[in-house]
N, C-alpha and C positions, 0 to 999 in steps of 0.2 A: 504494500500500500504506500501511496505515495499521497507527501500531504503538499497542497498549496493552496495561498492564499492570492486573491483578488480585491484590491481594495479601489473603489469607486472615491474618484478624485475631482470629478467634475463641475461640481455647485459653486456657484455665485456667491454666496453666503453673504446677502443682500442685508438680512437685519443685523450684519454686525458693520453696516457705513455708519461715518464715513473712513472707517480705518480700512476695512475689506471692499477692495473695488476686483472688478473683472479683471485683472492681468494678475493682483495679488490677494488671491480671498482668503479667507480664512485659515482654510488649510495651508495658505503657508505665513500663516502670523505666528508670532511668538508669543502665549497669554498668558502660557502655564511656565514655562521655563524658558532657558536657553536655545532651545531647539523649536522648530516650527510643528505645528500639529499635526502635519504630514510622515516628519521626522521622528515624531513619538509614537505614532501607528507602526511605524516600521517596524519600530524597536522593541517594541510590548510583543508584535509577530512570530519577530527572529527565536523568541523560547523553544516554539514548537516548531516553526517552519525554517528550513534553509534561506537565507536573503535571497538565490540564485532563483528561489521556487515563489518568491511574491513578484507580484503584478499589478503595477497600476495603470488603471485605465480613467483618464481626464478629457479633455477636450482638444483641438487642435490649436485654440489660440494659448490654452496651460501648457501643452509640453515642453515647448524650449526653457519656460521660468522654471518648471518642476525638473527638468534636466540640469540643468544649473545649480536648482538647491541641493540635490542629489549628485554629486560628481562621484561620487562611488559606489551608488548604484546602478545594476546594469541598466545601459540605455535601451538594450532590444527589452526591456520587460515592462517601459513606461509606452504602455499603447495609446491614439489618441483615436477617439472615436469621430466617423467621416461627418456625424449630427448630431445633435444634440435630440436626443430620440426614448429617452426616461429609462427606468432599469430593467425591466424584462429585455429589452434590444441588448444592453449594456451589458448584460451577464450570458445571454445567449453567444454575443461575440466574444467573450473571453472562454466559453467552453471548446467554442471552434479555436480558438488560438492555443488553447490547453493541449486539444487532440492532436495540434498538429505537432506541439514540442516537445508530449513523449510518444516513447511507444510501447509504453505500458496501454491496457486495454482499460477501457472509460471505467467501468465497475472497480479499479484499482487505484483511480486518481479522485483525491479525496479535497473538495475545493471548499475555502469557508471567503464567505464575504464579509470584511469590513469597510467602514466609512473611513475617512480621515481627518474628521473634525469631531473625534469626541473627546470627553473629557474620562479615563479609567483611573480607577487606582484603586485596593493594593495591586502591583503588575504580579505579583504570586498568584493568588488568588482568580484572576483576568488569566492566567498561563494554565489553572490548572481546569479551570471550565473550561478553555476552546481545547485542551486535551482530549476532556470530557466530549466535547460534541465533536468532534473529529471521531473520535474511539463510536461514537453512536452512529454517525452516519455513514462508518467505513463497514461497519455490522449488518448494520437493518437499511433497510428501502426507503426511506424519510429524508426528509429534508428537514433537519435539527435548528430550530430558532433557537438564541438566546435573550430569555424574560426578564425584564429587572422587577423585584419588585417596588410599588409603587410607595415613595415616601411619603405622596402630600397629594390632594386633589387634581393633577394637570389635566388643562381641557388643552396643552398643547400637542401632545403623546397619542398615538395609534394606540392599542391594548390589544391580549392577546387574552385569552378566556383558553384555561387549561382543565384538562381532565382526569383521567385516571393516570395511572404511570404506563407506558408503554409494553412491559412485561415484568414480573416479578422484582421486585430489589432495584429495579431498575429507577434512578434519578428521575430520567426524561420523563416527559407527560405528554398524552395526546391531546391535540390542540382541537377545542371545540367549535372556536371561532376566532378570528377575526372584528372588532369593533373600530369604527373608525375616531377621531376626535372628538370625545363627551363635553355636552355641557358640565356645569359644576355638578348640580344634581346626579347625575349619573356618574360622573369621576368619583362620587364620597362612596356610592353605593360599588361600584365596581372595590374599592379600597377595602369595607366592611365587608363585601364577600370572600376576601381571601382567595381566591382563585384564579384573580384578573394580574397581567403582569404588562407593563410598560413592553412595545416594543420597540427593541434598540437598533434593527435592521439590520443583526448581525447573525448569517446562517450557513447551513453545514451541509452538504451533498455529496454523494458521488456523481459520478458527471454521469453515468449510465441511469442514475437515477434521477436526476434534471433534465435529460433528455426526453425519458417516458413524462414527466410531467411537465414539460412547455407542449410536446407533441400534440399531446390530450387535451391542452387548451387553448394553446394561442399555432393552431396548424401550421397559417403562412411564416409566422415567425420560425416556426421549427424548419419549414422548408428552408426558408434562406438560412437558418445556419446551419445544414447538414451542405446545400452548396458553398456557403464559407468554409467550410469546413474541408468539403472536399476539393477547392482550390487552393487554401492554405497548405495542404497537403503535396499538391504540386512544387515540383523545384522552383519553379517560376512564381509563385503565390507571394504574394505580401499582401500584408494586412493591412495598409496603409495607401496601399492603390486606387484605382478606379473602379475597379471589376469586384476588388471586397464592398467600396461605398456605395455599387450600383444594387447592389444584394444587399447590403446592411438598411439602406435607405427602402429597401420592399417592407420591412418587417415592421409590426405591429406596436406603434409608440405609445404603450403601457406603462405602470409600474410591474413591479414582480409583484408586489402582494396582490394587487387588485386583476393583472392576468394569469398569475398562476396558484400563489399561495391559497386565498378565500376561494377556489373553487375544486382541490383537491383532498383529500381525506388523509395521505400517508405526509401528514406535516406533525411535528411533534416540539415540544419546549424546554427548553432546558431551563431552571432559573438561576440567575448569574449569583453569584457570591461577593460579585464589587459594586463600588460605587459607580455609576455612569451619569452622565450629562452628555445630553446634546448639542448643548452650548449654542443653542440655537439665536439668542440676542444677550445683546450689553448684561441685562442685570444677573447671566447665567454665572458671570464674573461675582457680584455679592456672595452668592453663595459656594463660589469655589475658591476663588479667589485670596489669597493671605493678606489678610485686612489689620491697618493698624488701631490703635488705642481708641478710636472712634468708628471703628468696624467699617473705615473707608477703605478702598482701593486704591491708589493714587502710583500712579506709572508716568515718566521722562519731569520735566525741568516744572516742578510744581510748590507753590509757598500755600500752605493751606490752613487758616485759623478756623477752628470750633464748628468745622467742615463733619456734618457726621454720616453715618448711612449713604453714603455717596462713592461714584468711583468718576474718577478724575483720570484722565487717559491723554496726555501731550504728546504727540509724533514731532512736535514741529522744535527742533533742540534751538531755535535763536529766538523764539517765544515762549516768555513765561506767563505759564498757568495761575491764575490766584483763585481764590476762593477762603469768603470769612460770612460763617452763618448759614453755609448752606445745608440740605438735610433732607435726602433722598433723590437726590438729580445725578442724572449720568451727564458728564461735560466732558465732549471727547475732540478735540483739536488735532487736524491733522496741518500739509501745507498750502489745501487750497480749501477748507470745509472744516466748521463748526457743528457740532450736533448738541445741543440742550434739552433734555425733558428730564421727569420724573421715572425714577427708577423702575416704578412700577406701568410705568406705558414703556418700558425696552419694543416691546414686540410690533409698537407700532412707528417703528423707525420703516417699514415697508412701505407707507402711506407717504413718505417722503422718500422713499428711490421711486415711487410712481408718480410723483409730478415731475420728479427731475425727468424720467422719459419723457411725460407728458407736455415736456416745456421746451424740449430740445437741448435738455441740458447731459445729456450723455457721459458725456466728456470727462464727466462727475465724478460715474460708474467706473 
């Protein structure tokens, strides 16, 4: 059995402007540490997977910047995809790129997908679940989710409604459903039921098992990557071509939960033992974030009196940041863009990258 990972590098990661624009998003800022988000996906990986056997697959305007961040990771393994075409396309084309770079037989190569923008920790803990769901989906016929459970009421979070355990002694649990984004109401009660888990979009297959289960539901998609697949295969094939984008672009621009997950039965859960965040906007930083004596945030060239609950975020090193009195506002300063509000509207920093489209202010992004 052979294990590799696929990590989906592709997002805009819009609610965290004006730090995260389109050439440099999220995934390659620095929040948590020294290294970019990108850079710590890799490295929480490497426990269980060889570096040679991760994969990431972004966009064609990210590869050259993710090359660059990356100078010692391999270049043939950062793929960029011919469109922007959501995740079911997105993991369809890295199972044809999988098939063609071993040749071990698909029921042998054992692929887990991660994102590159979250936030884990303890990485022990993080190494010894994707163990765990690797070891379950190289076994059984399933495609292995990992569930967090849920700390606090989120209407921002997908949920994943679990069942019995898969078979004896067995961790895993059979996934009953799929729920999409709850109101409050229904987030408390999915929480009180104990059965419902966050899901974190991180999951486990054999490729011979991903295969039967895109086939069964999204057909055309399955056609075009059995012919990526068998062109890739080709001496002549690259994945980066015309002839891969003319067949990448036929297939069916879905997500994977909504064209394949929610509508097959062998999907099962694992529940994670770390902490996770999606770090979806600014205020994911509050709560992750190493805050000082006033439980602020406060990151580059910043003077800040009786500043409380707040995180203060300066990119721009020949301008200083002030703040005196302030007490719940996120104040994020980059070199051409300011962003002001209250901690608790983060999420509606999206309402302002949609006027800047709407205003022909691009340029922004």
């Amino acid at each position: 059995m052979k294990n590799v990972a696929i990590i989906m590098a592709g997002g805009a990661g819009e609610r965290f402007w004006p730090l995260s624009r389109k050439q440099n998003p999220k995934q390659l800022l620095k929040l948590f540490s020294d290294k970019t988000m990108l850079e710590e996906a890799i490295d929480r990986i490497t426990s269980v997977v060889d570096r040679q056997d991760i994969y990431i697959i972004t966009n064609t305007m990210l590869k050259t910047s993710i090359s660059k961040e990356l100078p010692d990771f391999p270049e043939e393994n950062i793929i960029a995809e011919p469109t922007k075409m959501n995740t079911a396309p997105c993991l369809a084309l890295g199972v044809s790129l999988l098939l063609s770079r071993y040749t071990l037989p698909a029921h042998e190569i054992i692929a887990g997908v991660f994102t590159a923008d979250h936030f884990i920790r303890p990485l022990n803990k993080f190494a010894d679940d994707i163990q765990t769901a690797y070891e379950c989906a190289g076994n059984h016929p399933y495609l292995v989710t990992l569930g967090i459970p849920p700390s606090r009421p989120e209407i921002g979070y997908g949920y994943i409604e679990s069942g019995s355990p898969i078979e004896a002694q067995n961790p895993v649990l059979s996934v009953v459903s799929f729920r999409e984004k709850p109101d409050i109401n229904t987030a408390l009660s999915f929480m009180s039921a104990g059965t419902f888990f966050w899901n974190s979009g991180m999951f486990f297959y054999r490729l011979d098992t991903f295969s039967q289960a895109i086939g069964s539901t999204m057909p055309i998609t399955y056609e075009f990557m059995n012919k990526i697949t068998e062109y890739l295969c080709n001496e002549i094939g690259d994945i980066h071509d015309e002839k891969t984008a003319s067949f990448f672009n036929k297939m069916e621009a879905t997500s994977i939960d909504y064209g394949v997950l929610e509508k097959i039965s062998n999907v099962a859960v694992l529940q994670a033992s770390f902490l996770w965040d999606d770090v979806g906007s600014w205020d994911a930083l509050a709560r992750l974030g190493e805050s000082n004596h006033h439980n602020s945030i406060e990151h580059g060239n910043i003077i800040s009196i009786d500043t409380k609950e707040s995180i203060l975020w300066n990119e721009h090193p020949e301008i200083l940041l002030t703040s005196v009195g302030t007490e719940n506002m996120t104040i994020i300063l980059t070199k051409d863009a300011l962003l002001v509000c209250p901690v608790q509207q983060a999420q509606q920093v999206k309402l302002i990258v949609q006027q800047l489209k709407n205003n022909d202010l691009e340029h922004l992004l």
